[in-house]
PDB file of the backbone (N, CA, C, O) and the ligand in Angstrom, with CONECT records:
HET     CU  A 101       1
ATOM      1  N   UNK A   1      34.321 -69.699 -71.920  1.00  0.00           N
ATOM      2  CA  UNK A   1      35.256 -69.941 -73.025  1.00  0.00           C
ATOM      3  C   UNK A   1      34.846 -69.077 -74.208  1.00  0.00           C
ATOM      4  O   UNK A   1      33.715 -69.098 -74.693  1.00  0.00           O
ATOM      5  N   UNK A   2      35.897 -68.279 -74.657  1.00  0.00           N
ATOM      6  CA  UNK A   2      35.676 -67.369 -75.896  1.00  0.00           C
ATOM      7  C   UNK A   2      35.333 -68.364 -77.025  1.00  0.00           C
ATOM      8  O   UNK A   2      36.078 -69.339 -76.937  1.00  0.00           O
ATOM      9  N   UNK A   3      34.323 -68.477 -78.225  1.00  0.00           N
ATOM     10  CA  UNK A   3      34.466 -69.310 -79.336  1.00  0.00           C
ATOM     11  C   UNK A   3      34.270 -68.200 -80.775  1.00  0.00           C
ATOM     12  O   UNK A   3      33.154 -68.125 -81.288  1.00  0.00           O
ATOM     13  N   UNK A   4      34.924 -67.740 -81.093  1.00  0.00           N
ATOM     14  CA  UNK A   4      34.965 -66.681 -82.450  1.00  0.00           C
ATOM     15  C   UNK A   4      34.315 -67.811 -84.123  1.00  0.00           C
ATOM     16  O   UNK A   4      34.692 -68.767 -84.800  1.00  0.00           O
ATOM     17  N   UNK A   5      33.457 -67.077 -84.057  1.00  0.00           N
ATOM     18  CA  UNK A   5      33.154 -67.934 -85.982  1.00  0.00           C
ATOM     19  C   UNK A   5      33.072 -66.571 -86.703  1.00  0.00           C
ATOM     20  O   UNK A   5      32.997 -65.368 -86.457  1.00  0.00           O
ATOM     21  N   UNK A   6      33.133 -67.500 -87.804  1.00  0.00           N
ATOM     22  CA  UNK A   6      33.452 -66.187 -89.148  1.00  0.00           C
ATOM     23  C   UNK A   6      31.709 -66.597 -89.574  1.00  0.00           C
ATOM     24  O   UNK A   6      31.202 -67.711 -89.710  1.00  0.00           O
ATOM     25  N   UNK A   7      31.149 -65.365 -89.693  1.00  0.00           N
ATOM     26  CA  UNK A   7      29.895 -65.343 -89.824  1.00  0.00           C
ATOM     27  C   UNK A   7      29.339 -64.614 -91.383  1.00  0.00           C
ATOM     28  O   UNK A   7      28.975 -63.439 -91.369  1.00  0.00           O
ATOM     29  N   UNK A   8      29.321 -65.211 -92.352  1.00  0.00           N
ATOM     30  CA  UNK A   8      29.111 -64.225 -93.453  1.00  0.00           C
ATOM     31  C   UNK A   8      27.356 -64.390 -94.234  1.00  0.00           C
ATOM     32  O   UNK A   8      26.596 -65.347 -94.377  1.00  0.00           O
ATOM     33  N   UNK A   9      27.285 -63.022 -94.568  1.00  0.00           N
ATOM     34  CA  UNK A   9      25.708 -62.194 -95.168  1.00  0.00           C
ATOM     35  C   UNK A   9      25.259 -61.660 -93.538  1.00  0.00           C
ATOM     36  O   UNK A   9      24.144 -61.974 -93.120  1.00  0.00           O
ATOM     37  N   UNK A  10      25.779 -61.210 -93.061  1.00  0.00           N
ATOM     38  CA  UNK A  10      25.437 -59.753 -91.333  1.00  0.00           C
ATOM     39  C   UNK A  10      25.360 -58.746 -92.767  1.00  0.00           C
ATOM     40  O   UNK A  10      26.183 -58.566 -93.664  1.00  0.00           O
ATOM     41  N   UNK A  11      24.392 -58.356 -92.603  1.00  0.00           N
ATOM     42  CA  UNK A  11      24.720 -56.571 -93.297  1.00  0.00           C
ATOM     43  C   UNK A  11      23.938 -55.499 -92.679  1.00  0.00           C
ATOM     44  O   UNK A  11      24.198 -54.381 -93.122  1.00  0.00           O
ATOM     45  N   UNK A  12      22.910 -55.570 -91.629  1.00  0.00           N
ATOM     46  CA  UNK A  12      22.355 -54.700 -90.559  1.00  0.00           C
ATOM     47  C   UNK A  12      22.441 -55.294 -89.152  1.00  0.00           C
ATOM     48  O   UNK A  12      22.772 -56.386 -88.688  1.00  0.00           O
ATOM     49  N   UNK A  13      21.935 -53.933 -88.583  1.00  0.00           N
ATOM     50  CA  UNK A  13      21.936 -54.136 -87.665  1.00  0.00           C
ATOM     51  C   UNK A  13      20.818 -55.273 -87.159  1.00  0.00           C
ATOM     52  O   UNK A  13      20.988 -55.846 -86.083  1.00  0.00           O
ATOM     53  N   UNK A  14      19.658 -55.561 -88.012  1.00  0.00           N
ATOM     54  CA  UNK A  14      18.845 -56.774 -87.961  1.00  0.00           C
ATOM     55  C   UNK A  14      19.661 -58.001 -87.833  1.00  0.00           C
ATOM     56  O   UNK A  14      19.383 -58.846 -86.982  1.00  0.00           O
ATOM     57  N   UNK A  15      20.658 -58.131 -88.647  1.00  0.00           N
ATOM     58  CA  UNK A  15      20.886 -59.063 -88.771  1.00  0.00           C
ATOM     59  C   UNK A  15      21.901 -59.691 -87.233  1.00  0.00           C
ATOM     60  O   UNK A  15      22.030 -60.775 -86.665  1.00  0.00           O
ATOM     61  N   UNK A  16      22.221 -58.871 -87.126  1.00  0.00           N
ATOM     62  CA  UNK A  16      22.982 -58.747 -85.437  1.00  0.00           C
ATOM     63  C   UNK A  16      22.482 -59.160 -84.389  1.00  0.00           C
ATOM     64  O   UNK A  16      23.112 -59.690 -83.475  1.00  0.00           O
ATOM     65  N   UNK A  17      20.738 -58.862 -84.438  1.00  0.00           N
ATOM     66  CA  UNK A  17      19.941 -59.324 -83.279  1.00  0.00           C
ATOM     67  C   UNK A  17      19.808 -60.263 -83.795  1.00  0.00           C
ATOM     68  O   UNK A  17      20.139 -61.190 -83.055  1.00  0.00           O
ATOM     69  N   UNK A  18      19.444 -60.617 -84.839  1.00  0.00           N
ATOM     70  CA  UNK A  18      19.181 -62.546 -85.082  1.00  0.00           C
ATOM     71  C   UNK A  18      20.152 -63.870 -85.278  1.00  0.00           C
ATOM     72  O   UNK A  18      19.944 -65.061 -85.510  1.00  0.00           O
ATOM     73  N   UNK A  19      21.845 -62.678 -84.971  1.00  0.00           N
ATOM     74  CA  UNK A  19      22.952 -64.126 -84.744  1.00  0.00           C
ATOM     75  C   UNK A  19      22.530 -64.321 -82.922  1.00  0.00           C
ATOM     76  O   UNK A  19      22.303 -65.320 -82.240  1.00  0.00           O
ATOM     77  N   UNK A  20      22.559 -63.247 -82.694  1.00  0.00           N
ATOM     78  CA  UNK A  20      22.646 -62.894 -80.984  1.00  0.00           C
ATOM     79  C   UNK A  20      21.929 -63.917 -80.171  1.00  0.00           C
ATOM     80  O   UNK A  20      22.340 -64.663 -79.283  1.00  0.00           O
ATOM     81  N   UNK A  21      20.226 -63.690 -80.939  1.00  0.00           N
ATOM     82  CA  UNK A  21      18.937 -64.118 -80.654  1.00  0.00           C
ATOM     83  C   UNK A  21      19.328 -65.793 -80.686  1.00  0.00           C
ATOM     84  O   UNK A  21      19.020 -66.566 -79.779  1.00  0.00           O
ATOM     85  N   UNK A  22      20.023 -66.155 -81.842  1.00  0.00           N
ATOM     86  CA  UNK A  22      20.267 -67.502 -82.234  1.00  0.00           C
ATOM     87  C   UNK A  22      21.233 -68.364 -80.855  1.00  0.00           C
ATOM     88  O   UNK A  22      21.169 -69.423 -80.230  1.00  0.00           O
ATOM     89  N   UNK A  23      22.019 -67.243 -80.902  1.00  0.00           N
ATOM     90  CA  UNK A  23      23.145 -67.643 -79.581  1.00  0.00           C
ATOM     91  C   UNK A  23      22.748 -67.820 -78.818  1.00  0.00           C
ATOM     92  O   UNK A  23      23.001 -68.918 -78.321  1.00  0.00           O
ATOM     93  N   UNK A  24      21.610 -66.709 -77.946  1.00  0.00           N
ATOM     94  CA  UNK A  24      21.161 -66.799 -76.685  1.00  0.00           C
ATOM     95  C   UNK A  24      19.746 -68.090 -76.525  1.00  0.00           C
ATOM     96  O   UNK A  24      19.086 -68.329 -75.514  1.00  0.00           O
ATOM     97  N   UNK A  25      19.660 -68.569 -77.546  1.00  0.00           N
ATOM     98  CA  UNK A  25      18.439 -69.123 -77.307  1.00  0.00           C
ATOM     99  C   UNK A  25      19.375 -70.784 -77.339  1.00  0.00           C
ATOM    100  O   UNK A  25      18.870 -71.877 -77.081  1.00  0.00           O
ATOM    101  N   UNK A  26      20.696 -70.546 -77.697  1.00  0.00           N
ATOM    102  CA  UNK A  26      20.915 -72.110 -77.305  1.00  0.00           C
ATOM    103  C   UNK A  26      21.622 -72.160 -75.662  1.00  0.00           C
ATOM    104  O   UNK A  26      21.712 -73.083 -74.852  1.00  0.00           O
ATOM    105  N   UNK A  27      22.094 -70.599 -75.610  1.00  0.00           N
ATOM    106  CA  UNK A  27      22.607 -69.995 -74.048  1.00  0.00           C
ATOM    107  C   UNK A  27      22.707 -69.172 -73.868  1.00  0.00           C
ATOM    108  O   UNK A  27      23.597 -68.396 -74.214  1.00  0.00           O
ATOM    109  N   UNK A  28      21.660 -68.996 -73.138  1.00  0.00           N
ATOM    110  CA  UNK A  28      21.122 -67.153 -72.649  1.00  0.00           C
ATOM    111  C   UNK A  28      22.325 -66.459 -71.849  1.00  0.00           C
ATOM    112  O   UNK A  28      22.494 -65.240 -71.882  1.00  0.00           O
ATOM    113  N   UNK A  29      23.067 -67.248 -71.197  1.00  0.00           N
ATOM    114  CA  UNK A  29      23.693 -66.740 -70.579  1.00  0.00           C
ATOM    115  C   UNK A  29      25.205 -66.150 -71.370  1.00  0.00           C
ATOM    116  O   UNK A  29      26.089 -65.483 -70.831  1.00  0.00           O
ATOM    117  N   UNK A  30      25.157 -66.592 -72.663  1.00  0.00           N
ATOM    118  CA  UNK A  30      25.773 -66.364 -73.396  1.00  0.00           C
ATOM    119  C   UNK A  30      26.386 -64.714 -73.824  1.00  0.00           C
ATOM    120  O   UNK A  30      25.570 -64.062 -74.474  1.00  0.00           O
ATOM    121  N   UNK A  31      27.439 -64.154 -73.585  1.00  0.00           N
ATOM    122  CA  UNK A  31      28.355 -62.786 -73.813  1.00  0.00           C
ATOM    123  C   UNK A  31      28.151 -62.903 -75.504  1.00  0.00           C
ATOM    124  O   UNK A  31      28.318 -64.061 -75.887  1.00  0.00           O
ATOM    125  N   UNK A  32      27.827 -61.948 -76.580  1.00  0.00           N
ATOM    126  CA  UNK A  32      27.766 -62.163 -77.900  1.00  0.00           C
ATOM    127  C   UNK A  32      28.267 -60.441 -78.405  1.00  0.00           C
ATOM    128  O   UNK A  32      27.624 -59.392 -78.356  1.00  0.00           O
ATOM    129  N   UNK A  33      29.367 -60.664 -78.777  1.00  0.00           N
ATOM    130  CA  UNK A  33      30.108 -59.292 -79.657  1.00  0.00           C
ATOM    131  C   UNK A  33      30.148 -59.674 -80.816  1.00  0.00           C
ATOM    132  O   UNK A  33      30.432 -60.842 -81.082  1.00  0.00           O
ATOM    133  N   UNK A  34      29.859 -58.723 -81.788  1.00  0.00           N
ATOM    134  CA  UNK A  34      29.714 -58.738 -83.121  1.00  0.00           C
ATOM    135  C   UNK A  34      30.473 -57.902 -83.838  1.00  0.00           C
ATOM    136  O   UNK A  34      30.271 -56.702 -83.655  1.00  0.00           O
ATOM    137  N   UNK A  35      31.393 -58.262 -84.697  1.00  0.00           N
ATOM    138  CA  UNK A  35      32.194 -57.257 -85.780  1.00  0.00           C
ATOM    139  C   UNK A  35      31.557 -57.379 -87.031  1.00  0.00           C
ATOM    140  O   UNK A  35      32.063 -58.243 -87.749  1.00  0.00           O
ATOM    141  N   UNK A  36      30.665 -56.814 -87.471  1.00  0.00           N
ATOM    142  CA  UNK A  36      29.923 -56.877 -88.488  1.00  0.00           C
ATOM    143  C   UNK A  36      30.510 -56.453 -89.853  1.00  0.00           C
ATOM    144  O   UNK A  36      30.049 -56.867 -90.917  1.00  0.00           O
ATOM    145  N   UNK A  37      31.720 -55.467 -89.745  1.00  0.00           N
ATOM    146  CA  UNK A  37      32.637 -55.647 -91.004  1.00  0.00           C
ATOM    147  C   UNK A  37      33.624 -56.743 -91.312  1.00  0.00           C
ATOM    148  O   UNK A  37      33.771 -57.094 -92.483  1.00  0.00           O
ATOM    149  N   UNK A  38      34.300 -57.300 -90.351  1.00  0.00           N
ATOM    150  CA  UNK A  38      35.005 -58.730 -90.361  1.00  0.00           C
ATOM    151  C   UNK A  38      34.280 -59.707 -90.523  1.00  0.00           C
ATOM    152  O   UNK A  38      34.809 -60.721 -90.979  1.00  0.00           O
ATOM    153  N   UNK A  39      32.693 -59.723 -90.171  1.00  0.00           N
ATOM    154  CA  UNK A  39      32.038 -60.982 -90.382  1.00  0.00           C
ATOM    155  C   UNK A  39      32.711 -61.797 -89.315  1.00  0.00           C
ATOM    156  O   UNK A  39      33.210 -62.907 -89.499  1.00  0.00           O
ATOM    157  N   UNK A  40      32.684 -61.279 -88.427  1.00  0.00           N
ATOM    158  CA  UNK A  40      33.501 -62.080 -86.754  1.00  0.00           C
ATOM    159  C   UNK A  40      32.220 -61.993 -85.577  1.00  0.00           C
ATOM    160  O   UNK A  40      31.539 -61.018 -85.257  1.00  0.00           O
ATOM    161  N   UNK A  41      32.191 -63.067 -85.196  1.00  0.00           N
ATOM    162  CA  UNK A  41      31.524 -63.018 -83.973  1.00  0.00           C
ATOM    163  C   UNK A  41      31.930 -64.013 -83.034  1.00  0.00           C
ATOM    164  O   UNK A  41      32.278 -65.188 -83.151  1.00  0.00           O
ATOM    165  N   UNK A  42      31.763 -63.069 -81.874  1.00  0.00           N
ATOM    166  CA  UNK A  42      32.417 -63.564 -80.547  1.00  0.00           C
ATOM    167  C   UNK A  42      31.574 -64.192 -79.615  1.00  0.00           C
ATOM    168  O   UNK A  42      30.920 -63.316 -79.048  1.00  0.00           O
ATOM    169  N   UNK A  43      31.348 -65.095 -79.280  1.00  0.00           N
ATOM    170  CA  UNK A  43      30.707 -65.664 -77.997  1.00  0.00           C
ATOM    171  C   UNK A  43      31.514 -66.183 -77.000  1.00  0.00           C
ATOM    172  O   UNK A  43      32.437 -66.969 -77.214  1.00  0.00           O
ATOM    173  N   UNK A  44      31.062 -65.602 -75.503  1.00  0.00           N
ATOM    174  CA  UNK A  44      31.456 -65.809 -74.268  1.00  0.00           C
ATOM    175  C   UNK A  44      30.234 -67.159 -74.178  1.00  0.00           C
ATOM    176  O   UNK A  44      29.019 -66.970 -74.119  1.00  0.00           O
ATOM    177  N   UNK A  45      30.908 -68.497 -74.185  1.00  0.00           N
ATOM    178  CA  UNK A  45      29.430 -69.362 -73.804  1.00  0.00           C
ATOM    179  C   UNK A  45      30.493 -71.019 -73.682  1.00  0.00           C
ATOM    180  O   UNK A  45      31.285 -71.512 -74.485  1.00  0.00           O
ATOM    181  N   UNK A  46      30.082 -71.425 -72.470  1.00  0.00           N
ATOM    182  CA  UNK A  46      30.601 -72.765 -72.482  1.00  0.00           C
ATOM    183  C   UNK A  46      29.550 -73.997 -73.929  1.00  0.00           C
ATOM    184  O   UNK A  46      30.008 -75.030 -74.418  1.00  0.00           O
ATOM    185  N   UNK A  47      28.840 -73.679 -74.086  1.00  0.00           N
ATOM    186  CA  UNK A  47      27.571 -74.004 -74.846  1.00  0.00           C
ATOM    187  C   UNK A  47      28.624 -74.796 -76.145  1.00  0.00           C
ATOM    188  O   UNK A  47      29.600 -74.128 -76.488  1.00  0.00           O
ATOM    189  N   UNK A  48      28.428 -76.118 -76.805  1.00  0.00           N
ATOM    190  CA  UNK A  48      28.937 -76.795 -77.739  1.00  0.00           C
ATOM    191  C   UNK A  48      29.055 -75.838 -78.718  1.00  0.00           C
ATOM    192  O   UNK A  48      28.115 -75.078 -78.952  1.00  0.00           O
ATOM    193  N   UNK A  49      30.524 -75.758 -79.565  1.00  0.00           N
ATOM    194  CA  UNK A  49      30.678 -75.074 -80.695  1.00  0.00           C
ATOM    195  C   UNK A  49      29.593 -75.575 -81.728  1.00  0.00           C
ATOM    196  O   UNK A  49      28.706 -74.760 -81.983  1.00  0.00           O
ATOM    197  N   UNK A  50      29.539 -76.816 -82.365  1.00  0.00           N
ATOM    198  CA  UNK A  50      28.387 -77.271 -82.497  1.00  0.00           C
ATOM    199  C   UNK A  50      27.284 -76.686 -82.499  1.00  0.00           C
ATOM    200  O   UNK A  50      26.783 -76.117 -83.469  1.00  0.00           O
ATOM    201  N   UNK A  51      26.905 -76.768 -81.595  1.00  0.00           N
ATOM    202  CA  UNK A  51      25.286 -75.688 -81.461  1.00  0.00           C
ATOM    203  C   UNK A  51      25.354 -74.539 -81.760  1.00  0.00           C
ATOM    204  O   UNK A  51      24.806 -73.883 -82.646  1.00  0.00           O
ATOM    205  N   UNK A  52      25.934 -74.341 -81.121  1.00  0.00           N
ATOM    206  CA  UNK A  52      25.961 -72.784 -81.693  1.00  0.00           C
ATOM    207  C   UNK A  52      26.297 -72.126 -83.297  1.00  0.00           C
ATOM    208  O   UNK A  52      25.661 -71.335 -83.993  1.00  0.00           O
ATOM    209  N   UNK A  53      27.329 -72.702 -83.466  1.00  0.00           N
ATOM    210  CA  UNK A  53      27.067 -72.687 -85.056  1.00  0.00           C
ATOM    211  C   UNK A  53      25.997 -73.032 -86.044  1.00  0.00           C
ATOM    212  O   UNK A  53      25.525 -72.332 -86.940  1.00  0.00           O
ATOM    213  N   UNK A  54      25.712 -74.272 -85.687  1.00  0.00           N
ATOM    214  CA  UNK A  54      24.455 -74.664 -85.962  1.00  0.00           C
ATOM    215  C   UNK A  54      22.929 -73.740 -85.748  1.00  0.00           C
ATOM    216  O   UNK A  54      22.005 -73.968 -86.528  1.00  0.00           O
ATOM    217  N   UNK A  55      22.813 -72.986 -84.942  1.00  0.00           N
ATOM    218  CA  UNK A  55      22.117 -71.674 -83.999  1.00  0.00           C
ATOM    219  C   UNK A  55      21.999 -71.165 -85.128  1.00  0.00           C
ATOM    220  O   UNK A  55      20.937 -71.284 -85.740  1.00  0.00           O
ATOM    221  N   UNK A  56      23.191 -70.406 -85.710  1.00  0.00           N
ATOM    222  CA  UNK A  56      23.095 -69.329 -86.429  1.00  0.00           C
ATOM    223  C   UNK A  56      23.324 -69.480 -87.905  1.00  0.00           C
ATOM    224  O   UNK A  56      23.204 -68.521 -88.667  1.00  0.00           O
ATOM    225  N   UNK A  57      23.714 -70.900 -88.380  1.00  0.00           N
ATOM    226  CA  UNK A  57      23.552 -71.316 -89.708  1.00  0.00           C
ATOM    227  C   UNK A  57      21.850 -71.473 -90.109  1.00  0.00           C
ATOM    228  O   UNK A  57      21.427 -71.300 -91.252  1.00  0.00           O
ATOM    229  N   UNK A  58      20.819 -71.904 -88.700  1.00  0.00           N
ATOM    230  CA  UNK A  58      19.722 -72.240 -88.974  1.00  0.00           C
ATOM    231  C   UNK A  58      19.082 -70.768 -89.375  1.00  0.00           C
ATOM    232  O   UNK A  58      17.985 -70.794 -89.931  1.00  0.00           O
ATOM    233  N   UNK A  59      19.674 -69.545 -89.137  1.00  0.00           N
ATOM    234  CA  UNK A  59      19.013 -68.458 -88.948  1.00  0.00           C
ATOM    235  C   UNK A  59      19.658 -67.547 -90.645  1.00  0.00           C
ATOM    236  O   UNK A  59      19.634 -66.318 -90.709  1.00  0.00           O
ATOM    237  N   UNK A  60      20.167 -68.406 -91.820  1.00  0.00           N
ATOM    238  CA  UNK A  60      20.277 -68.522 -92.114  1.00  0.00           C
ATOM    239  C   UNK A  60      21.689 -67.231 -93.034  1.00  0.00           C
ATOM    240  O   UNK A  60      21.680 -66.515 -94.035  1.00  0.00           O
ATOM    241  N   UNK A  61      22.878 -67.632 -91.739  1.00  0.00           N
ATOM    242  CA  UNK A  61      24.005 -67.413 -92.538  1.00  0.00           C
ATOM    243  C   UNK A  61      24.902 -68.434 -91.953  1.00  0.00           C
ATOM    244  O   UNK A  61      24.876 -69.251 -91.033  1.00  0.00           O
ATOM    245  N   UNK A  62      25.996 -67.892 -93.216  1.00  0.00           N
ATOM    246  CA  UNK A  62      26.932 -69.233 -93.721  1.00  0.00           C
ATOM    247  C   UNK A  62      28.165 -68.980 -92.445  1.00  0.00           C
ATOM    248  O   UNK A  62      28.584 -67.829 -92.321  1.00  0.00           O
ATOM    249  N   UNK A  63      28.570 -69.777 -91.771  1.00  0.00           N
ATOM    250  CA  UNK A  63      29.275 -70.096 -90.638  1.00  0.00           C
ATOM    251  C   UNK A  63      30.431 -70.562 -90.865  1.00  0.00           C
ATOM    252  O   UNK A  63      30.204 -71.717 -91.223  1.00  0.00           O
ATOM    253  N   UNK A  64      31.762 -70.364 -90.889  1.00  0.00           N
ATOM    254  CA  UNK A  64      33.252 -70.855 -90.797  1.00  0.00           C
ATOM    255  C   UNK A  64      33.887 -70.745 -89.549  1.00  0.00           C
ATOM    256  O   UNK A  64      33.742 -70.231 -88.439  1.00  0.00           O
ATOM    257  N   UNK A  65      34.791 -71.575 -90.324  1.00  0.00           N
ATOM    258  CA  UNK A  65      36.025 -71.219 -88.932  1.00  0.00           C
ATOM    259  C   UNK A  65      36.057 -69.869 -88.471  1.00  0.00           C
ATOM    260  O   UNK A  65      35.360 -68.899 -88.768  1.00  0.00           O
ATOM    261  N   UNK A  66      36.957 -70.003 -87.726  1.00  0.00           N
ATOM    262  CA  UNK A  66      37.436 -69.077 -87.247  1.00  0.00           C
ATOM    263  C   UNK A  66      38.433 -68.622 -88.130  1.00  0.00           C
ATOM    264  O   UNK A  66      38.891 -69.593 -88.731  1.00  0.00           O
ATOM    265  N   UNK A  67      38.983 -67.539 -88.479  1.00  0.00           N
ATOM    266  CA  UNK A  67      40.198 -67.141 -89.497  1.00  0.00           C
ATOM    267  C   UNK A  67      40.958 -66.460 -88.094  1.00  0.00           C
ATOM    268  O   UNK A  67      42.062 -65.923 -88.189  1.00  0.00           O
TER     269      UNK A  67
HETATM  270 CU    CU A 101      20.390 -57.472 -91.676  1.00  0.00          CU2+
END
């Protein structure tokens, strides 16, 4: 299942491996595309929206809906 969040403060490429890192460590098996000018990120992951948001709010950026 595709789950898209609006992901904002990405401004390197650091910061890309540590939404990713966040994703995969709640599901490795997890697909993770990143639009780093939209502040969009895509996960391929049956894994609770929940968590995963949560994943990458802990890693400390601010997480929304989806727009
Ligand atoms: Cu960065």
């Amino acid at each position: 299942m595709n789950q898209t969040f609006q992901v904002q403060g990405m401004t390197c490429g650091h910061c890309e491996r540590a939404v990713t890192q966040a994703v995969k460590q709640v599901d490795p098996q997890a697909q993770v595309r990143i639009d780093r000018a939209q502040g969009r990120v895509d996960v391929l992951s049956a894994a609770p929206r929940a968590a995963l948001a949560r994943a990458i709010a802990d890693e400390g950026y601010a997480v929304g809906a989806a727009a």
